[in-house]
MDTraj code that builds the backbone (N, CA, C; nanometers):
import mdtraj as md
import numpy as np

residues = "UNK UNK UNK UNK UNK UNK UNK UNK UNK UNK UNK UNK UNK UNK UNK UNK UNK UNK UNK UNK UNK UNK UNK UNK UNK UNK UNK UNK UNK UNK UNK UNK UNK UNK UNK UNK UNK UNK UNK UNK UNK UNK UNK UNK UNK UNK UNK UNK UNK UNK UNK UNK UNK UNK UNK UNK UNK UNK UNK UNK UNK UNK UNK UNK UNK UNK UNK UNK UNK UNK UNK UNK UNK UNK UNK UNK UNK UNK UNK UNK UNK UNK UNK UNK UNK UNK UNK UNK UNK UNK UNK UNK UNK UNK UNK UNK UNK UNK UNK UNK UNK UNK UNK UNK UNK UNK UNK UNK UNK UNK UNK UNK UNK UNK UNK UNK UNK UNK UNK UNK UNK UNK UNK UNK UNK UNK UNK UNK UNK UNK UNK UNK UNK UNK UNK UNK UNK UNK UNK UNK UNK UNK UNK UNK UNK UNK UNK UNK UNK UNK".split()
xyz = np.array([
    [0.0862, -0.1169, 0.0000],
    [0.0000, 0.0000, 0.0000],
    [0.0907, 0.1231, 0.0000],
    [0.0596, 0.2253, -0.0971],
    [0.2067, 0.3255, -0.0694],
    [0.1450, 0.4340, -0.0253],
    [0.2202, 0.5364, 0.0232],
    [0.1550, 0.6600, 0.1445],
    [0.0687, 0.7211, 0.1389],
    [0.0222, 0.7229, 0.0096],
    [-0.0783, 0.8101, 0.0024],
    [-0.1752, 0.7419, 0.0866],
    [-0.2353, 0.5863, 0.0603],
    [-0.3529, 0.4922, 0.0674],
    [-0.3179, 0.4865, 0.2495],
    [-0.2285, 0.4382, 0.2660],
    [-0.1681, 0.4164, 0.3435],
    [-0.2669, 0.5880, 0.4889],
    [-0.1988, 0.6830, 0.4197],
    [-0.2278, 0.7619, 0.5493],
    [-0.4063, 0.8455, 0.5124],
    [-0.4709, 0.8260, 0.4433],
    [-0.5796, 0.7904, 0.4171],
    [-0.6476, 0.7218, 0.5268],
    [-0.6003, 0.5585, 0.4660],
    [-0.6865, 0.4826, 0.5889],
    [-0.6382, 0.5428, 0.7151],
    [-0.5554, 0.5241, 0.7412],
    [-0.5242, 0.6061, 0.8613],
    [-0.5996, 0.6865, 0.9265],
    [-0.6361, 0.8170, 0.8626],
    [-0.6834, 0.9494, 0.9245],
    [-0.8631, 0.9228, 0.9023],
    [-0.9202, 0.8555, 0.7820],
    [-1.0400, 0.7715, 0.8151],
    [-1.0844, 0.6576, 0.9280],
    [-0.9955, 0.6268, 0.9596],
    [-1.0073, 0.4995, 1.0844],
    [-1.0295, 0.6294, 1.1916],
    [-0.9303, 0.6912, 1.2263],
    [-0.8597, 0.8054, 1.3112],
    [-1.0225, 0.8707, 1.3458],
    [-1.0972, 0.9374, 1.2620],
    [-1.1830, 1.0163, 1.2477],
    [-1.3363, 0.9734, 1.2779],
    [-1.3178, 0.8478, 1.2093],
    [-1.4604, 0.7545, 1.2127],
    [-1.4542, 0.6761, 1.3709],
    [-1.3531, 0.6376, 1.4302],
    [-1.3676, 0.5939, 1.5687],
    [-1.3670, 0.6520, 1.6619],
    [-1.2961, 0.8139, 1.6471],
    [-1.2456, 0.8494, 1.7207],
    [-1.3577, 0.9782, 1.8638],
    [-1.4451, 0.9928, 1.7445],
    [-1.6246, 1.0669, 1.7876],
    [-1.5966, 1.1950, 1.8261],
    [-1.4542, 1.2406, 1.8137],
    [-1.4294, 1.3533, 1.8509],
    [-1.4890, 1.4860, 1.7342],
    [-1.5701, 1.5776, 1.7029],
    [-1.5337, 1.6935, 1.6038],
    [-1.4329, 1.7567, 1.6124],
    [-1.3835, 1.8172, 1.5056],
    [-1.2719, 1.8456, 1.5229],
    [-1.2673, 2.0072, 1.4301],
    [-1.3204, 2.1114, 1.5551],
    [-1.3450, 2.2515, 1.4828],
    [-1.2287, 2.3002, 1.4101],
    [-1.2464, 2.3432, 1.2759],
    [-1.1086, 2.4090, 1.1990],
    [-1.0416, 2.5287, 1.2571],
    [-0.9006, 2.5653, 1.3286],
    [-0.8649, 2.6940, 1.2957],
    [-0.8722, 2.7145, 1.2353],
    [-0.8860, 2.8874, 1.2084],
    [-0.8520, 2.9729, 1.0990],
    [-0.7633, 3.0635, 1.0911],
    [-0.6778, 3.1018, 1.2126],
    [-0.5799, 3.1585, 1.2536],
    [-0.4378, 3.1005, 1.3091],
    [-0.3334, 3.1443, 1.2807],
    [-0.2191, 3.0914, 1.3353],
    [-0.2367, 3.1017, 1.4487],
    [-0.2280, 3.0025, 1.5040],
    [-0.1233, 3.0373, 1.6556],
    [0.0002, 2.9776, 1.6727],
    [0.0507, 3.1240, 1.7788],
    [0.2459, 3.1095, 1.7679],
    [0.2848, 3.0482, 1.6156],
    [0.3081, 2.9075, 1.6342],
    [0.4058, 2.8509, 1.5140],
    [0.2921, 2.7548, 1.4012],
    [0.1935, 2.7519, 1.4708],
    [0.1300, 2.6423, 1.3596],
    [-0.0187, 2.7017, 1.3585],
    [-0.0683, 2.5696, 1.2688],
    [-0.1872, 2.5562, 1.2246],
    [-0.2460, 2.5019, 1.2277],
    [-0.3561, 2.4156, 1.2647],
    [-0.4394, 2.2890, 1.2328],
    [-0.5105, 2.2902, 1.0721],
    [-0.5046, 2.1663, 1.0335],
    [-0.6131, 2.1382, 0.8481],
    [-0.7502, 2.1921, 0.9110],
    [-0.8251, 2.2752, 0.7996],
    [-0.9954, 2.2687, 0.7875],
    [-1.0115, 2.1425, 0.8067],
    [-0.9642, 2.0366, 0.7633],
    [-1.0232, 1.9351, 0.7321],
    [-1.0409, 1.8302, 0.8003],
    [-0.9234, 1.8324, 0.8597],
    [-0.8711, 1.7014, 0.9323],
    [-0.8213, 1.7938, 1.1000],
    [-0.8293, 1.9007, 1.1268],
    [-0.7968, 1.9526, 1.2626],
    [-0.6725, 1.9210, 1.3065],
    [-0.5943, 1.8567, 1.4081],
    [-0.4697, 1.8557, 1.4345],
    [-0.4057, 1.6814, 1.3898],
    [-0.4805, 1.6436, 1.3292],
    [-0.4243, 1.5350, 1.2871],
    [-0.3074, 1.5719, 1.1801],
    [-0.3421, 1.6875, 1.1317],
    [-0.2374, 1.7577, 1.0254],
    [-0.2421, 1.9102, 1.0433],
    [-0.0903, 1.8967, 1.0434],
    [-0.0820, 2.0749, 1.1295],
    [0.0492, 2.1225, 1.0664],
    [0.0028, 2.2129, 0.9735],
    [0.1696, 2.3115, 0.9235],
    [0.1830, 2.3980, 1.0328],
    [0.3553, 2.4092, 1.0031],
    [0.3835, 2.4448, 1.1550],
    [0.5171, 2.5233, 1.0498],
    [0.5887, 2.6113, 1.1826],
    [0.6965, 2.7102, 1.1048],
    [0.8024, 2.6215, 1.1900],
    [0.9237, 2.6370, 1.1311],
    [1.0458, 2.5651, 1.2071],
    [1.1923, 2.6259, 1.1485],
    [1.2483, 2.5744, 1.2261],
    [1.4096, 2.6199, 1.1447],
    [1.4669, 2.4978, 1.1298],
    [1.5284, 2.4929, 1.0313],
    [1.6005, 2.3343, 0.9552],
    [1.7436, 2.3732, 0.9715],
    [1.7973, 2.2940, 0.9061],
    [1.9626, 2.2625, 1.0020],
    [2.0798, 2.3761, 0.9452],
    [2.0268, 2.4515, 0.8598],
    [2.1044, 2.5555, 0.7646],
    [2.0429, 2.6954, 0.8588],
    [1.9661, 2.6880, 0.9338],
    [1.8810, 2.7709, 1.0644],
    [1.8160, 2.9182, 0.9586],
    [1.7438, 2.8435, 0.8862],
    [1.6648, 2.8812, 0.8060],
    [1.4984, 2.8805, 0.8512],
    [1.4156, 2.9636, 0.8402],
    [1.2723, 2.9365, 0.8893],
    [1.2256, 2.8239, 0.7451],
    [1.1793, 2.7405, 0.8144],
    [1.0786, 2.6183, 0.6958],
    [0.9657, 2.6170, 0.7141],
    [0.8847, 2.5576, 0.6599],
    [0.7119, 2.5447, 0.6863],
    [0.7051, 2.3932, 0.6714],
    [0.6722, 2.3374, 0.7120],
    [0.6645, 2.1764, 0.7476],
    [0.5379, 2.0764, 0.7500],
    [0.4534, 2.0225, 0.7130],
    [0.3251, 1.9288, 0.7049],
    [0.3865, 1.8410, 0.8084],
    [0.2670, 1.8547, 0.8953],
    [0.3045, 1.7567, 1.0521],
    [0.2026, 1.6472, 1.0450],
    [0.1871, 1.4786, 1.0413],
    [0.1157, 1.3602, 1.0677],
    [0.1344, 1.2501, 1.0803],
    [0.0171, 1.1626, 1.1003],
    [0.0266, 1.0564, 1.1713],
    [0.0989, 0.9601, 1.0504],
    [0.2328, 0.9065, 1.0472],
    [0.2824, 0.7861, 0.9413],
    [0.3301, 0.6494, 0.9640],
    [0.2927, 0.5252, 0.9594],
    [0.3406, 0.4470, 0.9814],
    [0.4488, 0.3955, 0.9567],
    [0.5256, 0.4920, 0.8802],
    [0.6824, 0.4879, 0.8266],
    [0.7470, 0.5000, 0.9230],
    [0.6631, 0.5882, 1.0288],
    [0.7906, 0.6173, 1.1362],
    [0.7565, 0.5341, 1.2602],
    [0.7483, 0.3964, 1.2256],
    [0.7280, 0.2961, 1.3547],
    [0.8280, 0.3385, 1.3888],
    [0.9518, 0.3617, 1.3629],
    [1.0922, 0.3291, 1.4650],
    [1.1089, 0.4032, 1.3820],
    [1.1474, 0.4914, 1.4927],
    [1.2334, 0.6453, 1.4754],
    [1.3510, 0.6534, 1.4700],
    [1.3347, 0.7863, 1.3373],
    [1.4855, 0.7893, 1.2423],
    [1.4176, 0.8947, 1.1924],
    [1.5404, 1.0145, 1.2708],
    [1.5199, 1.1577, 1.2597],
    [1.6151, 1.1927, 1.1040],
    [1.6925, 1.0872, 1.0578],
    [1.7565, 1.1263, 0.8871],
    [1.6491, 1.1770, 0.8122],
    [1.6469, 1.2833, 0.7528],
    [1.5734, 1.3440, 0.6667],
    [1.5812, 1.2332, 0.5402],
    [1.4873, 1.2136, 0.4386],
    [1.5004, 1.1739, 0.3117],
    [1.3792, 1.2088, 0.2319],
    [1.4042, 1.1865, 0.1155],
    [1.3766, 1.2163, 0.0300],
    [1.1987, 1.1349, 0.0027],
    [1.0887, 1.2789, -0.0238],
    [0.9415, 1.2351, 0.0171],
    [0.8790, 1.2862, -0.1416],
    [0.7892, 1.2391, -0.1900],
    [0.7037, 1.2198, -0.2763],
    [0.6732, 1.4051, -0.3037],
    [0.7160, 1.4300, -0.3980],
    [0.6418, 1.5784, -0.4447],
    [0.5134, 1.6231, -0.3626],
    [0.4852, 1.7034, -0.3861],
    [0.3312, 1.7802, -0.3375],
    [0.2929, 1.8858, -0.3940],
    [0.1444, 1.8932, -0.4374],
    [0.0919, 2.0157, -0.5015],
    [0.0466, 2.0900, -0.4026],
    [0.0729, 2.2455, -0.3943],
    [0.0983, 2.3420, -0.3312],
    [0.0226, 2.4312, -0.3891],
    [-0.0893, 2.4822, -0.3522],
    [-0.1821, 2.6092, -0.4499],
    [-0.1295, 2.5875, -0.5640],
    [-0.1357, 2.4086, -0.6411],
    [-0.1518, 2.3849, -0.7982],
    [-0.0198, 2.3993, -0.8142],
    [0.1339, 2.3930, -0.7637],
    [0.2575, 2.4203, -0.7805],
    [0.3160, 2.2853, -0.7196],
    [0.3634, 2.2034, -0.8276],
    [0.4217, 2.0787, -0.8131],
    [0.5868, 2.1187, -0.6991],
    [0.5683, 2.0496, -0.5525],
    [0.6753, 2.1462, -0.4797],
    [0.7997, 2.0106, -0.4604],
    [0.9139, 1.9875, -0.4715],
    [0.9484, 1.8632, -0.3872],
    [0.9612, 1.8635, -0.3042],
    [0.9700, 1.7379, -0.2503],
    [0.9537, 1.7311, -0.0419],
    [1.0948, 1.6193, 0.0058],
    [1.0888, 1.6718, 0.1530],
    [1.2106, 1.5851, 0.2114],
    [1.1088, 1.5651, 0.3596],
    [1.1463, 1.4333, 0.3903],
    [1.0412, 1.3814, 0.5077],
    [1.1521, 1.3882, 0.6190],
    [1.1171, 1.3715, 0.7540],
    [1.1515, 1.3361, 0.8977],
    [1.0746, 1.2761, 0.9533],
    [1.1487, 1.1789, 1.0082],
    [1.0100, 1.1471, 1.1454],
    [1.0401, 1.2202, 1.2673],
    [0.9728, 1.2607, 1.3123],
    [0.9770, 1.3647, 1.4820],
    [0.9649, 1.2563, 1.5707],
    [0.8675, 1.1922, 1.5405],
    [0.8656, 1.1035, 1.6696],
    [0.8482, 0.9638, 1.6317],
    [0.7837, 0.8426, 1.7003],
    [0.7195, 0.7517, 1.6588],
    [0.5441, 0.7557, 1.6387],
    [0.5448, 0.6761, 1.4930],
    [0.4215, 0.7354, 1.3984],
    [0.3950, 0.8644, 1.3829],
    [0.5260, 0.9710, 1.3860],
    [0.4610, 1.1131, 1.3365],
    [0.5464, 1.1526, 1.2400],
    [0.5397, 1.2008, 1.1216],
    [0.6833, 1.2846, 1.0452],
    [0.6110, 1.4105, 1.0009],
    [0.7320, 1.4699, 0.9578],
    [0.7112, 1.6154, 0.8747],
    [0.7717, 1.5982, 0.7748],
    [0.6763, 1.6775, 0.6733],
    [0.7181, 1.6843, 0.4860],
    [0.7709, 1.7852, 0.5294],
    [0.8826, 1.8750, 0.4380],
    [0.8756, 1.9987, 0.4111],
    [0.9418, 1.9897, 0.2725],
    [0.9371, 2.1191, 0.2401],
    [1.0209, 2.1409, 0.0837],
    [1.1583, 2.1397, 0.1120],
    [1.1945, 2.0856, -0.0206],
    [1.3310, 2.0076, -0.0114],
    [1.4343, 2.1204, -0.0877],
    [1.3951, 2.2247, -0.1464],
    [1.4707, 2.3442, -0.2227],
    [1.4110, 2.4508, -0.1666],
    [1.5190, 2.5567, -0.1587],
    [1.5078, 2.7031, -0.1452],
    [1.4069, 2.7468, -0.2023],
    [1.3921, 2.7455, -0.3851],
    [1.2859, 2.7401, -0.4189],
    [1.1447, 2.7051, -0.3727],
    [1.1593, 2.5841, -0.3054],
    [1.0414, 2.5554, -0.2973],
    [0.9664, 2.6513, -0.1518],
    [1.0767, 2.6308, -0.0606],
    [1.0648, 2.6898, 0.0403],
    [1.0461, 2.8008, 0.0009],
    [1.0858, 2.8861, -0.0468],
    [1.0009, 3.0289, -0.0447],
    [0.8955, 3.0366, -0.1345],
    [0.8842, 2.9780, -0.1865],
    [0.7417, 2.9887, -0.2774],
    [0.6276, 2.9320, -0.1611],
    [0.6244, 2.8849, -0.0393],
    [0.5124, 2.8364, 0.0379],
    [0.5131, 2.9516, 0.1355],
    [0.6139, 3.0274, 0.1470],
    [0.6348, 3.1233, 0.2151],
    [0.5729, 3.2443, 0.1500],
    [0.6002, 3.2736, 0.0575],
    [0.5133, 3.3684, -0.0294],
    [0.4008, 3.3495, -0.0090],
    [0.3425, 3.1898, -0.0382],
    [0.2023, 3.1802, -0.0480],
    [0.1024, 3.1831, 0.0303],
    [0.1430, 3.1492, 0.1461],
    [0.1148, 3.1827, 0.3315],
    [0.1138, 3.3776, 0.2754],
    [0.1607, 3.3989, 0.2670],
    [0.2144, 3.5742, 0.3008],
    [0.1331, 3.6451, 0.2304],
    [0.0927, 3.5788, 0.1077],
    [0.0063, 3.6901, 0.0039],
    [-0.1588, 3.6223, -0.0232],
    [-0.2122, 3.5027, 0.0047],
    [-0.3217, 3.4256, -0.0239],
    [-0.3827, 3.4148, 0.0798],
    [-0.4544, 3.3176, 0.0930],
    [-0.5875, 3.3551, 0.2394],
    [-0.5896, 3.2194, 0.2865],
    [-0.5233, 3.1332, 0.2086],
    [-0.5139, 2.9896, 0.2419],
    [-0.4010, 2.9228, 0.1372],
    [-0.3877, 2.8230, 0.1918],
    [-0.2482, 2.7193, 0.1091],
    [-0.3269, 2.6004, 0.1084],
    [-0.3111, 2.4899, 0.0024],
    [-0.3848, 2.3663, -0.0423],
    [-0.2962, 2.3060, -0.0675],
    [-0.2554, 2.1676, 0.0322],
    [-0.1589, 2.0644, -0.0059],
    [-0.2610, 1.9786, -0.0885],
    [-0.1912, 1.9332, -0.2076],
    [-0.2700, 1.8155, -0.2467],
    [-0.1270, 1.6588, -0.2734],
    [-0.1658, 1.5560, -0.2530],
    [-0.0688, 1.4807, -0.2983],
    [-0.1529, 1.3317, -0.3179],
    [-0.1603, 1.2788, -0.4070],
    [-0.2246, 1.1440, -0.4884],
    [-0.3693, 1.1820, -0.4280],
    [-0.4776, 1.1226, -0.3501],
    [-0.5908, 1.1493, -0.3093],
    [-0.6212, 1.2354, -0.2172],
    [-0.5115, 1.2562, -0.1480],
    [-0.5484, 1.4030, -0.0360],
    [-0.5192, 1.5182, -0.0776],
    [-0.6651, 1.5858, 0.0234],
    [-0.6018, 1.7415, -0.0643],
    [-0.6605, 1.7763, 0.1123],
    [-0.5577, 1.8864, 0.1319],
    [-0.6040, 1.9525, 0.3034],
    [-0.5746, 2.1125, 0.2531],
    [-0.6498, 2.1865, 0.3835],
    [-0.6355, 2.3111, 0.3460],
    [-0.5533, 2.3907, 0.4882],
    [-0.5126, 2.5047, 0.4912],
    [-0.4545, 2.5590, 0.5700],
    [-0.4964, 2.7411, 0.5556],
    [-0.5833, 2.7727, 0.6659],
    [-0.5795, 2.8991, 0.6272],
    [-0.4258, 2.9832, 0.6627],
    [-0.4814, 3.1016, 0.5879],
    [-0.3346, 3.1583, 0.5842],
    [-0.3026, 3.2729, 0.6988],
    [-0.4156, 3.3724, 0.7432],
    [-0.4802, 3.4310, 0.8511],
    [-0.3672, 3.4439, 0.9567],
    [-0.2731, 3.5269, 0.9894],
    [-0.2304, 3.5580, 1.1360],
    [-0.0728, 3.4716, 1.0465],
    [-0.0743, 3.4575, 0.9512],
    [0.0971, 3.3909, 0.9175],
    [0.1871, 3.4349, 0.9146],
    [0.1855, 3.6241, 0.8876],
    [0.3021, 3.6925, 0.8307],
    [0.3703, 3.7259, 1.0264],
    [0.2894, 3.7115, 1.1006],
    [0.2739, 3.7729, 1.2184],
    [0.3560, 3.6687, 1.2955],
    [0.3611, 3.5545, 1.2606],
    [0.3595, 3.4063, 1.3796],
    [0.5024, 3.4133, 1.2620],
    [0.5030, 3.4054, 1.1306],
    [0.6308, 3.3616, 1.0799],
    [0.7637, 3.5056, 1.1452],
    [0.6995, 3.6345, 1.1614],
    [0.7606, 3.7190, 1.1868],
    [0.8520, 3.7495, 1.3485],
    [0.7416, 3.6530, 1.4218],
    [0.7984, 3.6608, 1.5717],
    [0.8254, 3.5156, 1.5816],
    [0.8410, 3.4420, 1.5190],
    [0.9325, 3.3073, 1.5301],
    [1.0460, 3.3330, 1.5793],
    [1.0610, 3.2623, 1.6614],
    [1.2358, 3.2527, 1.7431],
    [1.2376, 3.1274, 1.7408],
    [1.4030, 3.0813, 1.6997],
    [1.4136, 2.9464, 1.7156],
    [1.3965, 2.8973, 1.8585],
    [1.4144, 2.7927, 1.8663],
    [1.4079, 2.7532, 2.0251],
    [1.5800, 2.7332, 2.0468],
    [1.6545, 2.6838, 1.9471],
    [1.7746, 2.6916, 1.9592],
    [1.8961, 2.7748, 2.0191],
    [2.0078, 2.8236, 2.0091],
    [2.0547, 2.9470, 1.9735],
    [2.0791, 2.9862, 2.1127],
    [2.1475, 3.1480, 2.1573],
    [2.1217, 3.2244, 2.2546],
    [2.2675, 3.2373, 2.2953],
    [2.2892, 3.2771, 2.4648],
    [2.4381, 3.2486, 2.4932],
    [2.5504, 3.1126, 2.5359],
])
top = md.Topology()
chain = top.add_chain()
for i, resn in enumerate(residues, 1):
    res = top.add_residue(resn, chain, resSeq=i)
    for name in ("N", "CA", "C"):
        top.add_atom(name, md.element.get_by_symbol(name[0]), res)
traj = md.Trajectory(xyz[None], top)
């Protein structure tokens, strides 16, 4: 079954057992976001990557990451407000990873699109989630790493 199908069933099992509703933000808070769609099961979030660069990141539930392995590699493209983006995966934890864009390019073009649009639309094989854009320039602007200092 490959990821797409894969985290599908997933977030349908997740949703249909789980009896919880799950109201959409529409505003950033601090660093992230919850999906319209799916609520915090999928949550773009702002981060700094290892070049201590700000990134924007797709946060969920994956069974790739039974056993955790924080090596970044190489993740399945994604359409981005209709903009084919490439992606590089992590797992954060066990059963959780983050996509993010894998080029400068790409990375600032999601950054733009947060900054100037009212929402961002991941789509990739059958999923499509939404992210409003609302309170982004503000939360990407007072981002502090957690890193860093004296």
């Amino acid at each position: 079954m490959n990821f797409v199908k894969k985290m599908i069933l997933i977030l349908t099992i997740i949703i249909l057992y789980s009896g919880a509703s799950f109201a959409s933000i529409n505003k950033w808070k601090n660093d992230s976001i919850e999906s319209t769609e799916y609520g915090d099961l999928l949550t773009l979030i702002i981060f700094e990557n290892g070049l201590k660069e700000k990134n924007i990141g797709i946060i969920f539930p994956s069974d790739e990451c039974s056993s955790y392995d924080s090596i970044p590699i190489n993740a399945p493209s994604m359409y981005i407000n209709n903009t084919k983006v490439q992606m590089m995966a992590q797992c954060l934890a066990k059963g959780k990873r983050m996509d993010f864009p894998k080029t400068s390019a790409g990375r600032h073009y999601v950054i733009n699109e947060l900054r100037n649009k009212n929402q961002i639309i991941y789509k990739q094989g059958g999923l499509t989630t939404t992210f409003k854009a609302k309170g982004f320039t503000s939360a990407y602007n007072s981002f502090e790493s957690i890193s860093g200092g004296l």
